[in-house]
C-alpha positions in Angstrom: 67.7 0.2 8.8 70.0 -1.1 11.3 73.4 -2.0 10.4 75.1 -5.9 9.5 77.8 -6.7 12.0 80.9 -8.4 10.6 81.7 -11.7 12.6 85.2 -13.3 12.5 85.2 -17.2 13.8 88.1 -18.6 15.2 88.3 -22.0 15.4 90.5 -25.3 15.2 87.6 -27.3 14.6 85.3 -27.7 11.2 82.1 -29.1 13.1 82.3 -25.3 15.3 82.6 -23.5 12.2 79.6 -25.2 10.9 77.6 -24.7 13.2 78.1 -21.0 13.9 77.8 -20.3 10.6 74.4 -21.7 10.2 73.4 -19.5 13.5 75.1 -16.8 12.2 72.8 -17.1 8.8 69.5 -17.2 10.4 70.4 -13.8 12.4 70.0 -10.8 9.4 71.8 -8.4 11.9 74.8 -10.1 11.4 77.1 -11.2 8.8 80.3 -13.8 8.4 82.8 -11.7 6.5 86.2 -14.5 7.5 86.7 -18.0 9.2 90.3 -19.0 10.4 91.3 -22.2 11.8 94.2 -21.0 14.3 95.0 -18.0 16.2 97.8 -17.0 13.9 95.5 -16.2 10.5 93.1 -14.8 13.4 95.6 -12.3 14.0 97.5 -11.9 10.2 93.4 -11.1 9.6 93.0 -8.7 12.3 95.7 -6.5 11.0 93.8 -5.3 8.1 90.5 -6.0 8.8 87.7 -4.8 11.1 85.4 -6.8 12.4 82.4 -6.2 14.9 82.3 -9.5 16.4 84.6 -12.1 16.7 83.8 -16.1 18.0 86.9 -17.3 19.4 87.9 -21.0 20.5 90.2 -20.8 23.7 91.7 -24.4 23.4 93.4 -24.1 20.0 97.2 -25.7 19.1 100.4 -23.7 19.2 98.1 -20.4 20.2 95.0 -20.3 22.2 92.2 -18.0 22.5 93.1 -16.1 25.2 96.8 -15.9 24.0 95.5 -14.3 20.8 93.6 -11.8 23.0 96.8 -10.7 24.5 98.5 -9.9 21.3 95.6 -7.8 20.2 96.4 -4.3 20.2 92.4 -3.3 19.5 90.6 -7.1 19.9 87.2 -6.9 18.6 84.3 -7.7 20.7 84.7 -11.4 21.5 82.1 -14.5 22.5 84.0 -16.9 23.6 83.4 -21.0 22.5 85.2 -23.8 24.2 84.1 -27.5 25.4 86.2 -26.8 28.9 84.3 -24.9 31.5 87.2 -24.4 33.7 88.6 -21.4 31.4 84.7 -18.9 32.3 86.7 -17.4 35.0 89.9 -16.6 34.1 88.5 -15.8 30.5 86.5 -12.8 32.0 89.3 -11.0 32.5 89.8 -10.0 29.3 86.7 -8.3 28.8 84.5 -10.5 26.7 81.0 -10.8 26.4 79.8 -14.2 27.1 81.4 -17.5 26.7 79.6 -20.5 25.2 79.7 -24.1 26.0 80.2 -26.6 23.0 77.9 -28.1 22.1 76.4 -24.7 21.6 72.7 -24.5 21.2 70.4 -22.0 19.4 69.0 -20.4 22.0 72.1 -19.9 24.3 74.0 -18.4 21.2 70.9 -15.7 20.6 71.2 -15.1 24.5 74.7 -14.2 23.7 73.9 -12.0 20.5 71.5 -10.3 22.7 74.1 -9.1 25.0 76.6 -8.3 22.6 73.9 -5.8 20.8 73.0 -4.6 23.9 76.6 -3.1 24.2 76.6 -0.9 21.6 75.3 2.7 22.0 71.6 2.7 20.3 72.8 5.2 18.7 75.0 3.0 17.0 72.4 1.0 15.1 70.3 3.8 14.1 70.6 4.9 10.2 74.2 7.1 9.9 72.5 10.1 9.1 75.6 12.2 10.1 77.4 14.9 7.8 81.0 15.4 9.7 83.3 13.3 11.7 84.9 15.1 15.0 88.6 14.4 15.3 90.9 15.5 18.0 94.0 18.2 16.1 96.5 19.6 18.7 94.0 20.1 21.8 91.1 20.9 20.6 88.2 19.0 17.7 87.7 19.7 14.6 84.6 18.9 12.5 85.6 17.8 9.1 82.5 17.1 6.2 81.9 14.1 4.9 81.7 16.0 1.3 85.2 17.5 2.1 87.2 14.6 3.2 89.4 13.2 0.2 91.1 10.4 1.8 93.2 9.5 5.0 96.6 8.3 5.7 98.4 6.8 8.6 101.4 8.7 10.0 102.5 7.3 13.6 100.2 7.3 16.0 98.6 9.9 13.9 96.4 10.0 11.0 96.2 12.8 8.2 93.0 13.8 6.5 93.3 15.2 3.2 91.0 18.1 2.6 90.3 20.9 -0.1 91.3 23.5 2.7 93.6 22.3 4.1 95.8 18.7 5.6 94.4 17.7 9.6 96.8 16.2 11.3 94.6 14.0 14.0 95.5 12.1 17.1 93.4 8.7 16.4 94.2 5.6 14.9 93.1 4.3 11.1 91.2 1.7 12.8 89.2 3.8 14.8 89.0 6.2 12.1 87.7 3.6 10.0 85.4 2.4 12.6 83.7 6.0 12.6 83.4 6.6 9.1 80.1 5.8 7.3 80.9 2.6 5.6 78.6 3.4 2.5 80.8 6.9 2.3 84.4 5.7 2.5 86.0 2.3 2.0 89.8 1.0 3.4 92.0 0.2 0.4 95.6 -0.2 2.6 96.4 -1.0 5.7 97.3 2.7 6.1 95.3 4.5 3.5 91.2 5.2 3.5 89.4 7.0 0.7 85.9 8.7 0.0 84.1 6.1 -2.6 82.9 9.3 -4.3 86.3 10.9 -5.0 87.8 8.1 -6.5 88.7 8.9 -9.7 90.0 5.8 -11.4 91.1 2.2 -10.0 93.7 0.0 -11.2 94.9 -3.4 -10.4 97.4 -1.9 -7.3 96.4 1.9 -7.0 93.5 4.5 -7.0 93.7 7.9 -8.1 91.8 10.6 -5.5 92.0 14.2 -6.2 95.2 13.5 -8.6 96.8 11.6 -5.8 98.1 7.9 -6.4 97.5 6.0 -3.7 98.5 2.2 -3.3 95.5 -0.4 -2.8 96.4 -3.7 -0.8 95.9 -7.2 -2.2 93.5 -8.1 1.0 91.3 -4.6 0.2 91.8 -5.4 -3.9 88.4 -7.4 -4.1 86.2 -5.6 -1.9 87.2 -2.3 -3.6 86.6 -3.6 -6.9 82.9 -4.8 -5.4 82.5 -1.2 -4.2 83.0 -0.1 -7.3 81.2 -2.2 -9.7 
């Protein structure tokens, strides 16, 4: 089965959100996981949460679209929505996928879908039938099992993976980390910490227990965890 997309919208206006969420619905390939109504909570979002997709109004108060894209160490994949034409051009150059006149209409919304499908390796949406991760330690990769990695923690520009044989030290962010880990394997309780479901031993209100370890859970990762969990 293929995977769900997560979609962020980003929008100043309620009648957008509306209507992207009812387009949004009738697609089962994706899902709305957050709606914010300025670039600010757009980016306080983006800071501990990944999303596949993100819908993103250029003409918004105090910071627009494409000022929000600049900020953005990692942006998501963006469509871009907007009732001004003249932005298409200038809006390219940051690399997004299509940009969407408002009012936006069915069909030129799937048009856009297509091509932001179309950009991810097949590979991509095939069932994660993988067993390791490859991460990059000193100059060379390392493959690390699924079954061996206890949890991960952010240090730098670095991240460490806790193992039975030993600690990696690995040049790649959390984010990307996160992104490459099977989401039905491992979940992100901190901004800086991600775990293996099945190596969780207990959960409290602000802190799990892995492999004896203590490590802190985050108030924006406190509710999915707990879903995980149930």
């Amino acid at each position: 089965m293929s995977a769900v997309r997560k979609c962020l919208i980003v929008d100043d206006e309620p009648a957008a959100h509306y209507v992207l969420e009812k387009y949004i619905g009738q697609n089962p390939k994706l899902e709305l996981v957050h709606k914010c109504f300025n670039g600010f909570e757009a980016a306080e979002y983006l800071q501990s949460h990944r999303v596949d997709l993100m819908f993103l109004d250029i003409d918004m108060p105090e910071m627009t679209g494409l000022e929000l894209l600049q900020q953005l160490d990692e942006p998501p994949k963006t469509i871009l929505t907007t009732a001004y034409s003249e932005f298409a051009l200038e809006s390219y150059d940051f690399g997004v996928i299509d940009y969407l006149l408002k009012p936006i209409y069915f069909p030129r919304f799937e048009k856009a879908i297509g091509r932001f499908f179309e950009m991810y390796p097949k590979q991509e949406w095939k069932q994660d039938n993988r067993s390791h991760i490859s991460v990059k330690v000193d100059s060379h990769f390392e493959d690390i099992a699924f079954d061996d990695f206890w949890y991960a923690q952010s240090y730098g520009n670095y991240v460490k993976i806790f193992t039975p044989q030993k600690t990696w030290l690995a040049t790649i962010t959390t984010n990307e980390l996160e992104h490459n880990l099977p989401s039905d394997k491992f979940v992100r309780v901190h901004k800086s910490y991600i775990v293996s479901l099945k190596n969780i031993e207990s959960f409290e209100r602000d802190t799990v227990v892995v492999k004896g370890e203590k490590i802190p859970v985050g108030i924006t990762y406190r509710r999915e965890l707990g879903e995980r969990l149930r």
